[in-house]
N, C-alpha and C positions, 0 to 999 in steps of 0.2 A: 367465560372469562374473556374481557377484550384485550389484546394485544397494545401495548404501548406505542404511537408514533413515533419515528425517531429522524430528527431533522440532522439529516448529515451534508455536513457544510462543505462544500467542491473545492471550496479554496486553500481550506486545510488539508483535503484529498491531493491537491496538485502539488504542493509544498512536501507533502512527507514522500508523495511519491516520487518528487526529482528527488530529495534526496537521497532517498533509496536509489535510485537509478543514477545518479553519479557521483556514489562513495561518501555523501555529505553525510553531518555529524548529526548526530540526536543529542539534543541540549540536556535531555534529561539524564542521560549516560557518559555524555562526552567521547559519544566513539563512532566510531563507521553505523549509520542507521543501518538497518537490517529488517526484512521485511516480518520476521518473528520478535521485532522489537512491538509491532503493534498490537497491543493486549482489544482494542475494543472491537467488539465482534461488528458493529454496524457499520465500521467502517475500515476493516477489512476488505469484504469484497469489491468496494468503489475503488480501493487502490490500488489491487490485482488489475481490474479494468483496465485504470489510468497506464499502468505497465503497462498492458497489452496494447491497447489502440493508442496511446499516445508514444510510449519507448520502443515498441516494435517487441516488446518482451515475449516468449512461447510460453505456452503453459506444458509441462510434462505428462506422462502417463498418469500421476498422480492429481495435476490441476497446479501445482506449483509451479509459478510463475520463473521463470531462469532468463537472466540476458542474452538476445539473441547473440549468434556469433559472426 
């Protein structure tokens, strides 16, 4: 069984991730994004990333990402 490619686009990486990282809204909810607002498994971990190396975000014992302090 081959494995599906899956083209995950950076620019919608960098978008959900400021808003996640500065309280902005998810249009599809209308409320504070939240990084368990993202259901799509492919680009989950590119967003964690973008926290960590671009917001300075830590990841915990567990790998969840938390705003630094």
């Amino acid at each position: 069984m081959t494995k599906k490619k899956v083209v995950v686009d950076m620019e919608i990486v960098e978008i959900i991730a400021r808003r996640i990282a500065t309280g902005g809204y998810n249009p599809r909810t209308m409320e504070t994004y939240l990084l368990s607002d993202v259901t799509n498994e492919d680009y989950l971990p590119h967003i964690i990333n973008h926290l960590v190396e671009v917001y300075g975000w830590e990841l915990d014992a567990d790998g969840i990402p938390r705003e630094s302090n």
